[in-house]
C-alpha positions as CSV (number, residue, x, y, z in Angstrom):
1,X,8.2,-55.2,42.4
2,X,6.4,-52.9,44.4
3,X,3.3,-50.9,43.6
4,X,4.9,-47.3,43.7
5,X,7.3,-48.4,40.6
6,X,5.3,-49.7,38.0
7,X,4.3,-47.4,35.2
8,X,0.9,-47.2,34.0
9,X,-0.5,-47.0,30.3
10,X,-1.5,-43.6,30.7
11,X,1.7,-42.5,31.6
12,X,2.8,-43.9,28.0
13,X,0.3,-43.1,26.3
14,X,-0.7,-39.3,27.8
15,X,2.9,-38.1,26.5
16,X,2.9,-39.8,23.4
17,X,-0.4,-38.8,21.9
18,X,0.5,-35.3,22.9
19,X,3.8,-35.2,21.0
20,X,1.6,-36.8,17.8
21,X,-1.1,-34.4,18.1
22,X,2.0,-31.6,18.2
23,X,3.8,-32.9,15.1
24,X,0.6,-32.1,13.0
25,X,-0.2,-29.4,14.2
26,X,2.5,-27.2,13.9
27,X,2.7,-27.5,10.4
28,X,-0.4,-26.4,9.7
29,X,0.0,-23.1,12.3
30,X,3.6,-22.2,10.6
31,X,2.6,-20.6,7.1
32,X,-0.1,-18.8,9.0
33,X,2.8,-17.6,11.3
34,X,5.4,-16.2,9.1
35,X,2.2,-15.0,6.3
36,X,3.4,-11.2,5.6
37,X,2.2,-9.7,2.7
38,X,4.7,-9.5,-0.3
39,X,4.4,-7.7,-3.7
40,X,4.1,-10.2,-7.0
41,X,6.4,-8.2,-9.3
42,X,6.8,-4.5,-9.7
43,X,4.3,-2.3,-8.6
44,X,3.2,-0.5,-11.8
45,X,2.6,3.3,-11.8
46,X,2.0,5.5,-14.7
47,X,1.7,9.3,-15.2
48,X,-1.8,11.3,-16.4
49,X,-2.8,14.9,-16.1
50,X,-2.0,15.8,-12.2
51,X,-2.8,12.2,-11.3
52,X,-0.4,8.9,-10.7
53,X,-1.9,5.6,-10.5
54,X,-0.3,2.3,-9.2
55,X,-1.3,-1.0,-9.5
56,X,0.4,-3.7,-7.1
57,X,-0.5,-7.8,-7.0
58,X,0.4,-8.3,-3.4
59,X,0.1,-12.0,-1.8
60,X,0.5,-13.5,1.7
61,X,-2.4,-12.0,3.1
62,X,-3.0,-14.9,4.9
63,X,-6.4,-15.9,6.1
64,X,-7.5,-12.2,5.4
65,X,-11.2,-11.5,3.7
66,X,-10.7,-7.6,3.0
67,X,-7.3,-5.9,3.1
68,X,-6.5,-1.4,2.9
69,X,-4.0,-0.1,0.8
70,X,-2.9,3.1,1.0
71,X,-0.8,5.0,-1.6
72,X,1.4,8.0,0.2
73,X,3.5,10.3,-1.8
74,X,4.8,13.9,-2.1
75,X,3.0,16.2,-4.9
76,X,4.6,18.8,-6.0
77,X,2.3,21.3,-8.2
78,X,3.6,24.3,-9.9
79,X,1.0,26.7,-11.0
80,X,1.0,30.4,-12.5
81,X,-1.5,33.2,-14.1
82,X,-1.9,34.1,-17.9
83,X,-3.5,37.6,-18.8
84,X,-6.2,37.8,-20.5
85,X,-5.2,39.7,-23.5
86,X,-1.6,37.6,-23.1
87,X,-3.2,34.2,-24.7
88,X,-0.5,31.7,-25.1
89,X,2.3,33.4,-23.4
90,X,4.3,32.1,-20.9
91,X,2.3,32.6,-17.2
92,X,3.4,35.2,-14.0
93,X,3.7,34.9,-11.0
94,X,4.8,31.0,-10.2
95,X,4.2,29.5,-7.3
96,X,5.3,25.7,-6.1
97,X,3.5,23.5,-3.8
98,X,4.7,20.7,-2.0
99,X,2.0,18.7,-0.4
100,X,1.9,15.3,1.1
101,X,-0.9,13.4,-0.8
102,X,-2.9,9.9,-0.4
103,X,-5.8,7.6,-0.9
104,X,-7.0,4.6,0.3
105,X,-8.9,1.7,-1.0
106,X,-10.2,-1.3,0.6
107,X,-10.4,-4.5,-1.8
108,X,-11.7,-8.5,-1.3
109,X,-8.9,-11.1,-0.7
110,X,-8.8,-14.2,-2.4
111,X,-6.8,-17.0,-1.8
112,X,-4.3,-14.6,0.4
113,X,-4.0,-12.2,-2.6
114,X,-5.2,-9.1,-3.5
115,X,-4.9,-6.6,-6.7
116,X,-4.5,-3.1,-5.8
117,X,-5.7,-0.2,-8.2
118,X,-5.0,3.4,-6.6
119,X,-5.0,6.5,-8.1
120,X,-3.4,10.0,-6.6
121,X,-4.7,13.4,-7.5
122,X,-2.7,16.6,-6.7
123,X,-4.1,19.7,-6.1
124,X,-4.2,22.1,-8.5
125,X,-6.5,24.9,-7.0
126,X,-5.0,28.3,-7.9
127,X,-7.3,31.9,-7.4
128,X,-5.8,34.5,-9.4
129,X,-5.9,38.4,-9.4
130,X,-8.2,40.7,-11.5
131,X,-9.6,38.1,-13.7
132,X,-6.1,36.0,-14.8
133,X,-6.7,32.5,-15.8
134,X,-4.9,29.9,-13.5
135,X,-2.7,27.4,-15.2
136,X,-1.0,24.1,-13.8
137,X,3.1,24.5,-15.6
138,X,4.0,21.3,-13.8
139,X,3.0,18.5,-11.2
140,X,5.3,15.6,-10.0
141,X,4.8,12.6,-7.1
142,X,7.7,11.4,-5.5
143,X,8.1,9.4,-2.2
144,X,5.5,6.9,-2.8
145,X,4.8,3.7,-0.7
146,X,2.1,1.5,-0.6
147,X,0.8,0.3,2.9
148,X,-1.4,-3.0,2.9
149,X,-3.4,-3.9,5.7
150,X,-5.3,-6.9,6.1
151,X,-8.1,-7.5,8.5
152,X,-6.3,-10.1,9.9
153,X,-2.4,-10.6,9.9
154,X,0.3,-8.5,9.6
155,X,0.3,-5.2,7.9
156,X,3.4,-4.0,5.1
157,X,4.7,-0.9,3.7
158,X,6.3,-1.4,0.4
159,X,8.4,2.0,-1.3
160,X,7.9,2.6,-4.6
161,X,11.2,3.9,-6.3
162,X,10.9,6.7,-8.5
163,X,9.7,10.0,-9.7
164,X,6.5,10.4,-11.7
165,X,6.0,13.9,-13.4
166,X,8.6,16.9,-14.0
167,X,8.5,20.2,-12.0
């Protein structure tokens, strides 16, 4: 046979170790691939005076040290003016609020996973005339979603269903 047609051990080999070295590596780069963060069960909010406060377990944050989440909602707040001299009557001259409210907190990840802990005040500021005393009648969040952003990875925005408070 002549020269030109033989085939040499590194034209074997070359391909072959690069398909081997492809077949483990690619299993090792796919989770990190498709990672997305992902909530562990419900997020949990409850209720206080003028606050709500949600706690979410959220996973798949990958090879991420430090993730964001931010808690977004709507606040409404409802607020009127008692009289002096009218203790314990009902309050004049209502007004309603709607505000868009939200907070952020940056935690440590562990393992891809990450326990958030946020907390949403509403404002409840009122000024009232000739010496009336301010008083909140109602406050209520709706629209809430939780955003988590890792510092490395893709980011999520997860809604939270419900209405927290009664205006």
């Amino acid at each position: 046979m002549p020269k030109g047609n033989t085939i040499s051990k590194k034209q074997i080999l070359a391909p072959g170790i690069a398909a081997a070295l492809l077949m483990v590596m690619v299993p090792m780069l796919l989770p990190a691939a498709f990672a997305a963060p992902r909530v562990h069960g419900p997020i949990d909010c409850t209720e206080g005076t003028n606050v709500v406060t949600c706690t979410a377990d959220v996973s798949g944050l990958g090879g991420a040290t430090t993730a964001e989440g931010t808690l977004t909602g709507t606040a409404t707040v409802e607020t009127g003016c008692i009289n002096r001299g009218s203790q314990e009557q009902q309050p004049s001259g209502l007004e309603r609020e709607t505000t868009t409210v939200s907070e952020t907190q940056e935690v440590n990840v562990e393992g891809g996973r990450a326990t958030f802990d946020i907390t949403l005040s509403a404002n409840t500021d009122r000024d009232c005339p000739d010496g009336m005393t301010p008083v909140v009648t109602c406050v209520e969040f709706s629209s809430l979603s939780l955003e988590v952003v890792p510092n490395s990875g893709p980011s999520r925005t997860f809604p939270i269903s419900g209405t927290f408070g009664e205006c």
